[in-house]
mmCIF file of the N, C-alpha and C atoms, coordinates in Angstrom:
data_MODEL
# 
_entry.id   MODEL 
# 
loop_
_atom_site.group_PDB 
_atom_site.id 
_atom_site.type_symbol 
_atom_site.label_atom_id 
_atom_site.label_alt_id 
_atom_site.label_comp_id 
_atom_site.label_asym_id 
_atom_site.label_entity_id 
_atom_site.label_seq_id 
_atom_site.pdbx_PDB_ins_code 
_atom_site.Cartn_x 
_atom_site.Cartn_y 
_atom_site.Cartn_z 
_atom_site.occupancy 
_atom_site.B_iso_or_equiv 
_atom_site.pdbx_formal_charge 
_atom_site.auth_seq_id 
_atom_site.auth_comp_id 
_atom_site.auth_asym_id 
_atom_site.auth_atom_id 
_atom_site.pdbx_PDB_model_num 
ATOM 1   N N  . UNK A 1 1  ? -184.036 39.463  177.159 1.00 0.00 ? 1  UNK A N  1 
ATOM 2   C CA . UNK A 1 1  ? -184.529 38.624  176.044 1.00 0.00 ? 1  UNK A CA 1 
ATOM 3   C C  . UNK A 1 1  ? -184.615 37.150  176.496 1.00 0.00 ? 1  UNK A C  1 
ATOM 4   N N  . UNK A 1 2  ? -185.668 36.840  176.974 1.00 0.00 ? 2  UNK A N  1 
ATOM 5   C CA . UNK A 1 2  ? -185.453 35.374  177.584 1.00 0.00 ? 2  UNK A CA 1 
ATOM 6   C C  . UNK A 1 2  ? -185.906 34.022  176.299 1.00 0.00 ? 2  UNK A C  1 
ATOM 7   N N  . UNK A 1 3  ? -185.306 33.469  176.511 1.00 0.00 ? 3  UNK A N  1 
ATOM 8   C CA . UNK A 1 3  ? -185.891 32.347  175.549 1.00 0.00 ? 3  UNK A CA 1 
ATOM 9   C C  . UNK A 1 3  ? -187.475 31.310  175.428 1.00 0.00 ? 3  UNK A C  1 
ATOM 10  N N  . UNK A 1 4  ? -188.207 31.420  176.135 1.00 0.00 ? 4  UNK A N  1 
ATOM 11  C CA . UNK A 1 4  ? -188.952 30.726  176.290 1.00 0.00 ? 4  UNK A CA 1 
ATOM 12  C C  . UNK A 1 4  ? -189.914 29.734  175.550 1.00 0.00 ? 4  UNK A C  1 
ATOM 13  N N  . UNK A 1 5  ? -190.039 30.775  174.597 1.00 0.00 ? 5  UNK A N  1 
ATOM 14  C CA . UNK A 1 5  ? -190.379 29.718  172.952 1.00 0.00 ? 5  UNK A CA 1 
ATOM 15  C C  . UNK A 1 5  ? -189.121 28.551  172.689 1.00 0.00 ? 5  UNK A C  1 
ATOM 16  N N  . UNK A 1 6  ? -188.083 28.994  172.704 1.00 0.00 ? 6  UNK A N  1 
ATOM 17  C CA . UNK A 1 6  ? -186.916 27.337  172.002 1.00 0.00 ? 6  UNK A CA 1 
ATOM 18  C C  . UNK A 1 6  ? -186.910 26.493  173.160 1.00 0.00 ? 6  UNK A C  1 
ATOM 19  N N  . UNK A 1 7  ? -187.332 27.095  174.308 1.00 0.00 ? 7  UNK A N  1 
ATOM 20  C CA . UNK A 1 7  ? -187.174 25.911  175.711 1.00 0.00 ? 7  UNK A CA 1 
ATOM 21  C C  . UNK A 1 7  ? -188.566 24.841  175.652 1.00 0.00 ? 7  UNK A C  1 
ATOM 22  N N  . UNK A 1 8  ? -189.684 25.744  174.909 1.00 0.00 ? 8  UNK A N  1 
ATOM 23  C CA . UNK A 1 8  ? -190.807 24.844  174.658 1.00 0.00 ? 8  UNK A CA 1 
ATOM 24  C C  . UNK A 1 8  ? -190.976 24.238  173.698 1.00 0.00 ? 8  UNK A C  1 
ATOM 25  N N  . UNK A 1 9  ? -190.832 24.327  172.477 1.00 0.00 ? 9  UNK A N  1 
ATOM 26  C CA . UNK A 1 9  ? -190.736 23.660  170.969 1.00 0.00 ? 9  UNK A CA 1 
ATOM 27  C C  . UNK A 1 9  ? -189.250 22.220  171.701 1.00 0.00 ? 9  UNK A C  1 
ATOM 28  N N  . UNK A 1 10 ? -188.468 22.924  171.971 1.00 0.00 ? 10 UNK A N  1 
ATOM 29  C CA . UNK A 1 10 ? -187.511 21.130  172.393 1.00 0.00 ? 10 UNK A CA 1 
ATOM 30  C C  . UNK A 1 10 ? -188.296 20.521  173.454 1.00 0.00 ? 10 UNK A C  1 
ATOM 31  N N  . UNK A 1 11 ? -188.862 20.887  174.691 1.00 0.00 ? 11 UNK A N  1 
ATOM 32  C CA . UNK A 1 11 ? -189.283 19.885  175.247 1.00 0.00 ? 11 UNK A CA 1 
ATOM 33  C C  . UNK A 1 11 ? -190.909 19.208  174.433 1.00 0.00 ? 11 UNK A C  1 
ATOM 34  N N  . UNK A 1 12 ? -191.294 19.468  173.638 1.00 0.00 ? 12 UNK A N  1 
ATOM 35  C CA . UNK A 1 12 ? -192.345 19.343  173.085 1.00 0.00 ? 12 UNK A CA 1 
ATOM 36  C C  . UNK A 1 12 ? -191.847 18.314  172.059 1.00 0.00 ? 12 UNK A C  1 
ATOM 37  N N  . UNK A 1 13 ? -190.829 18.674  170.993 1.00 0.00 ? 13 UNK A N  1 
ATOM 38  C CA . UNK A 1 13 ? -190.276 17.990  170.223 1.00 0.00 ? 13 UNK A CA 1 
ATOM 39  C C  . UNK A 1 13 ? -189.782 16.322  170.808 1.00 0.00 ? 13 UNK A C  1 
ATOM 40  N N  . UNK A 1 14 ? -189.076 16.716  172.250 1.00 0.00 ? 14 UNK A N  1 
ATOM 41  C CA . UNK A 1 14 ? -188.315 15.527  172.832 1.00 0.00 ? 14 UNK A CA 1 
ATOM 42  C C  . UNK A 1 14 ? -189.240 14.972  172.830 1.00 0.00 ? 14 UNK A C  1 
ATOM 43  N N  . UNK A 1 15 ? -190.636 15.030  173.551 1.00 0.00 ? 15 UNK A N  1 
ATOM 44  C CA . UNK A 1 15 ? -191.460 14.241  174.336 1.00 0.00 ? 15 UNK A CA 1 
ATOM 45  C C  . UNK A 1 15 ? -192.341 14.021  172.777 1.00 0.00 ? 15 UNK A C  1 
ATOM 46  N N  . UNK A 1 16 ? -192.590 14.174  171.982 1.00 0.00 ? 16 UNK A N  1 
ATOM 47  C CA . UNK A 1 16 ? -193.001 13.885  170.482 1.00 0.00 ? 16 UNK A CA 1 
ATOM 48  C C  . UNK A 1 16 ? -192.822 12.645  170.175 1.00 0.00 ? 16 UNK A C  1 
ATOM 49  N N  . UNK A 1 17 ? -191.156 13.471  169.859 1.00 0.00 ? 17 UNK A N  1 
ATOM 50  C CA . UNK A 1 17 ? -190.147 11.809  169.086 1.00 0.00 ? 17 UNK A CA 1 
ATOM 51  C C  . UNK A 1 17 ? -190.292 11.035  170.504 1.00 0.00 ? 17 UNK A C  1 
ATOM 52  N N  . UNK A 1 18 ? -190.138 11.006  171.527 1.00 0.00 ? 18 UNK A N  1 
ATOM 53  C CA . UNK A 1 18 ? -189.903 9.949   172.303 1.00 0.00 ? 18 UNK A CA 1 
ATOM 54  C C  . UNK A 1 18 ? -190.876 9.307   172.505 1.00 0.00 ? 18 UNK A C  1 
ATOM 55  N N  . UNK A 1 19 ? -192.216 9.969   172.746 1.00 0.00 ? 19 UNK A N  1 
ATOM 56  C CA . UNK A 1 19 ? -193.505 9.498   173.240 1.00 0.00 ? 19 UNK A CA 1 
ATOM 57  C C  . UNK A 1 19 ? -193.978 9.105   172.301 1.00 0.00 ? 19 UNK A C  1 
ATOM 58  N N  . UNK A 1 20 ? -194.228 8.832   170.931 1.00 0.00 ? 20 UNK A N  1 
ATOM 59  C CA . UNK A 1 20 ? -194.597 8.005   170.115 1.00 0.00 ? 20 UNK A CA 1 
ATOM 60  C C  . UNK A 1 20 ? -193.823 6.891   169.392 1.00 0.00 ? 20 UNK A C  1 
ATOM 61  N N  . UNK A 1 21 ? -192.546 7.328   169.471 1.00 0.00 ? 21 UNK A N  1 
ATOM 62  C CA . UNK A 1 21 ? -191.520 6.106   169.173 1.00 0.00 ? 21 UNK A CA 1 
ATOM 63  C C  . UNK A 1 21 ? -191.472 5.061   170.366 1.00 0.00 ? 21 UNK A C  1 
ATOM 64  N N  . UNK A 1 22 ? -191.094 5.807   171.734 1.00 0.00 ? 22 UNK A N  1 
ATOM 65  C CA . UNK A 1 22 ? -190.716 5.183   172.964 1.00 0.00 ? 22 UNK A CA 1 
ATOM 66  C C  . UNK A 1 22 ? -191.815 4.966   173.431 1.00 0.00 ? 22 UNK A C  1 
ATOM 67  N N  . UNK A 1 23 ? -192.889 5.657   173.402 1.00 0.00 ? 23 UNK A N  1 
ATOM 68  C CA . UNK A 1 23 ? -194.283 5.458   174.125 1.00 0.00 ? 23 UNK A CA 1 
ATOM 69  C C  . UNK A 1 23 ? -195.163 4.435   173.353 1.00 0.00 ? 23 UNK A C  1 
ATOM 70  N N  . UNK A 1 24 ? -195.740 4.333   172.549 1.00 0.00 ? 24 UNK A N  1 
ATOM 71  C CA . UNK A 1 24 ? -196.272 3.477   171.343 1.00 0.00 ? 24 UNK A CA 1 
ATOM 72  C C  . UNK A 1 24 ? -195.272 2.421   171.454 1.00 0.00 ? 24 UNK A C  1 
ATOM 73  N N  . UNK A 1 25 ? -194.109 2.105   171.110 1.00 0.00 ? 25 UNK A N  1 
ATOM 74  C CA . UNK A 1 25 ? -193.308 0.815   171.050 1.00 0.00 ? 25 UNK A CA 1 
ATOM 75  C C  . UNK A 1 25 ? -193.431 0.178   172.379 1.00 0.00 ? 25 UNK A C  1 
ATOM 76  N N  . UNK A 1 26 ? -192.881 0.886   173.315 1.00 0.00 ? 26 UNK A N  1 
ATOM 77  C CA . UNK A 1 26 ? -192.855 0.445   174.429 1.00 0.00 ? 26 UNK A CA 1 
ATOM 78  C C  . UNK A 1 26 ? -193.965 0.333   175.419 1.00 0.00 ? 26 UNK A C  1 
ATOM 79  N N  . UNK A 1 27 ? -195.097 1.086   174.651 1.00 0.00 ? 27 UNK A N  1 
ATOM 80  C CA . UNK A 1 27 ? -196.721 0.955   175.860 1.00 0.00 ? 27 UNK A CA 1 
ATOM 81  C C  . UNK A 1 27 ? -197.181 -0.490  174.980 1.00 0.00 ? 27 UNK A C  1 
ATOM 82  N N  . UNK A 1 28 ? -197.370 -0.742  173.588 1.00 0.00 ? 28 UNK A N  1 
ATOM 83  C CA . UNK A 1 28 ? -197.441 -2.188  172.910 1.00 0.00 ? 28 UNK A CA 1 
ATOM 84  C C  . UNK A 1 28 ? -196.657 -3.095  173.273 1.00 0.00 ? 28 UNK A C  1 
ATOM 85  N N  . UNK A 1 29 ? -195.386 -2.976  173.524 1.00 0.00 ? 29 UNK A N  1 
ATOM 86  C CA . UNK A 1 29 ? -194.792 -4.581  173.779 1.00 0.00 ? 29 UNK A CA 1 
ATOM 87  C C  . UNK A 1 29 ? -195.012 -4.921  175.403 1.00 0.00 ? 29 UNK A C  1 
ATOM 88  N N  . UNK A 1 30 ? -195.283 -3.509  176.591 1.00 0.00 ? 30 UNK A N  1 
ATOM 89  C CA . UNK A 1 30 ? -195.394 -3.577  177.494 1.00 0.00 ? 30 UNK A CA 1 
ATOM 90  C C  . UNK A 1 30 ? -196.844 -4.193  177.704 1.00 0.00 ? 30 UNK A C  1 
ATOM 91  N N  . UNK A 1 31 ? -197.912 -4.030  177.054 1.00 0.00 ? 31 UNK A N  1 
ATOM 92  C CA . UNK A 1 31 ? -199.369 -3.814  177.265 1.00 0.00 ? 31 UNK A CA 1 
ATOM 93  C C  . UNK A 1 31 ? -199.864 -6.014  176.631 1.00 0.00 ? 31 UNK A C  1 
ATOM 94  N N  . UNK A 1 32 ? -198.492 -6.194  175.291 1.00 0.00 ? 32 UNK A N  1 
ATOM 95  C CA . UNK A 1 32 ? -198.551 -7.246  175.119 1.00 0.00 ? 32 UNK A CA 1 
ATOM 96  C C  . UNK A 1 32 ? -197.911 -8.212  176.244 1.00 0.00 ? 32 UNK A C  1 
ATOM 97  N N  . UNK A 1 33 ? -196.911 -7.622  176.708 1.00 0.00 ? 33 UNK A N  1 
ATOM 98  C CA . UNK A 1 33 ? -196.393 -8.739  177.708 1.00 0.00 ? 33 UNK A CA 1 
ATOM 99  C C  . UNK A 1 33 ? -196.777 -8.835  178.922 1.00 0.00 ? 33 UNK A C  1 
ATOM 100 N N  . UNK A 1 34 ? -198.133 -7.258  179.503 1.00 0.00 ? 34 UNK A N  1 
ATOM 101 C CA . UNK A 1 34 ? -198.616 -7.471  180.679 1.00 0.00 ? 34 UNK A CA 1 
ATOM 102 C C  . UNK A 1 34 ? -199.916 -8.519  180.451 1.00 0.00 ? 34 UNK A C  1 
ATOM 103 N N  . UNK A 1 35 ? -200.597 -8.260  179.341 1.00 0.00 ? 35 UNK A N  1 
ATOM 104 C CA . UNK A 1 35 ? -201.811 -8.731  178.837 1.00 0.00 ? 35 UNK A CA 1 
ATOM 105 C C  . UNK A 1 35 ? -202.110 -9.434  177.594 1.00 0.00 ? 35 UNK A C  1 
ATOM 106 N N  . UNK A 1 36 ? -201.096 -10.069 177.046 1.00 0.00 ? 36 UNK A N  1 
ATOM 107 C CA . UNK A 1 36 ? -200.935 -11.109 175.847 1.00 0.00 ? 36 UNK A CA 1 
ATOM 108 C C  . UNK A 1 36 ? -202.167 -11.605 175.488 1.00 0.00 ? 36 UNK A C  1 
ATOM 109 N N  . UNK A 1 37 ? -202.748 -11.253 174.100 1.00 0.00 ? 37 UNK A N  1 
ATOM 110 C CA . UNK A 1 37 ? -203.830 -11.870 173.512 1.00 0.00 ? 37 UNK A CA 1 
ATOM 111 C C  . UNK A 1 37 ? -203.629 -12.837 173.149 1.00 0.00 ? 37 UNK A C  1 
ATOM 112 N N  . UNK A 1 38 ? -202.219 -13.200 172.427 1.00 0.00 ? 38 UNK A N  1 
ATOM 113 C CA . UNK A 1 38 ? -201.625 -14.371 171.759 1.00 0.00 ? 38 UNK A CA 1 
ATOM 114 C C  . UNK A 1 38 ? -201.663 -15.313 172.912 1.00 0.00 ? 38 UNK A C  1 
ATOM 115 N N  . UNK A 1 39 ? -201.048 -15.147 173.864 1.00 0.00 ? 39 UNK A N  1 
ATOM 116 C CA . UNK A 1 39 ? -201.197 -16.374 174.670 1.00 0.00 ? 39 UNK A CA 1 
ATOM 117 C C  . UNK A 1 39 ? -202.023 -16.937 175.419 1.00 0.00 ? 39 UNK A C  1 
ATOM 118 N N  . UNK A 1 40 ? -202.813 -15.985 175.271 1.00 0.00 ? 40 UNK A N  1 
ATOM 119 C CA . UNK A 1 40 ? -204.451 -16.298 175.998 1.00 0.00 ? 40 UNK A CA 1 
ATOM 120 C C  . UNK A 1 40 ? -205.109 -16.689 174.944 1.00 0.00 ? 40 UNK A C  1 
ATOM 121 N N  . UNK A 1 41 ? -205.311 -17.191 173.540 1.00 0.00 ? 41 UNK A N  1 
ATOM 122 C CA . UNK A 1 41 ? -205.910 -17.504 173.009 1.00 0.00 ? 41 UNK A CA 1 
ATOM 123 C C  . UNK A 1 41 ? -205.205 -18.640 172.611 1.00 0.00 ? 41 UNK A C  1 
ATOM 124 N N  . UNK A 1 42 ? -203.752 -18.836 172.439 1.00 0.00 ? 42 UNK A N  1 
ATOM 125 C CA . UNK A 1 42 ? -203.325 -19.921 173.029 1.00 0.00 ? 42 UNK A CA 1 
ATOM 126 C C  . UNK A 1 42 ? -203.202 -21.065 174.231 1.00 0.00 ? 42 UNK A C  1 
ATOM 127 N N  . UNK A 1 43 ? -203.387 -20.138 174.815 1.00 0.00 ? 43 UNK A N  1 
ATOM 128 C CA . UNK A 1 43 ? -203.919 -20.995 176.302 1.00 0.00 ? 43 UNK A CA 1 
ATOM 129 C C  . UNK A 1 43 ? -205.409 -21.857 175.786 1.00 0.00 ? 43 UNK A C  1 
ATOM 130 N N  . UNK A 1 44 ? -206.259 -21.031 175.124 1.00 0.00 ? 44 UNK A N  1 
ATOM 131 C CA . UNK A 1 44 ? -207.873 -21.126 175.168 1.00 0.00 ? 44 UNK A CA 1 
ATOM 132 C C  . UNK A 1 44 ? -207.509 -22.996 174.036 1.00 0.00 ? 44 UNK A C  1 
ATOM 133 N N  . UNK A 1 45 ? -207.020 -22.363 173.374 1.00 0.00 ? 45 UNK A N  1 
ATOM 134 C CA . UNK A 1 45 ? -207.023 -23.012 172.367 1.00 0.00 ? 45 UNK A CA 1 
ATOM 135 C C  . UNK A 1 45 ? -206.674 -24.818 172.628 1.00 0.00 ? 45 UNK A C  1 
ATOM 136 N N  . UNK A 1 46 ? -205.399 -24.765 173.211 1.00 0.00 ? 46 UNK A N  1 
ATOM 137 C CA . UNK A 1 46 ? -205.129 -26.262 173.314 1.00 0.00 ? 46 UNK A CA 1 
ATOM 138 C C  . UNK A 1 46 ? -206.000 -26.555 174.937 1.00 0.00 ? 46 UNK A C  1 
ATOM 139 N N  . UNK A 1 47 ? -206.237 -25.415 175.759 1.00 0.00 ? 47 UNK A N  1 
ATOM 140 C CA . UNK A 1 47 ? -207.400 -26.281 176.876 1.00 0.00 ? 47 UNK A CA 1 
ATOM 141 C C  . UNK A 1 47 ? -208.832 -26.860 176.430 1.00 0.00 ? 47 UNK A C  1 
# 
């Protein structure tokens, strides 16, 4: 009787909750601090 369905629903689940909490939070603050609109339009602004 092997398990293979509950080994896939948790890694599916993990990577879910993580990848849209951890992925989304962290690809936005990463994506803002590699490529900041704010400060490039700040930059634009007072040059």
């Amino acid at each position: 009787e092997a398990k293979p369905e509950p080994v896939a629903p948790p890694l599916d689940l993990s990577r879910l909750s993580l990848a849209p909490a951890g992925s989304d939070m962290g690809q936005a603050v990463q994506t803002v601090s590699k490529a900041p609109p704010d400060t490039s339009h700040l930059r634009v602004i007072p040059e």
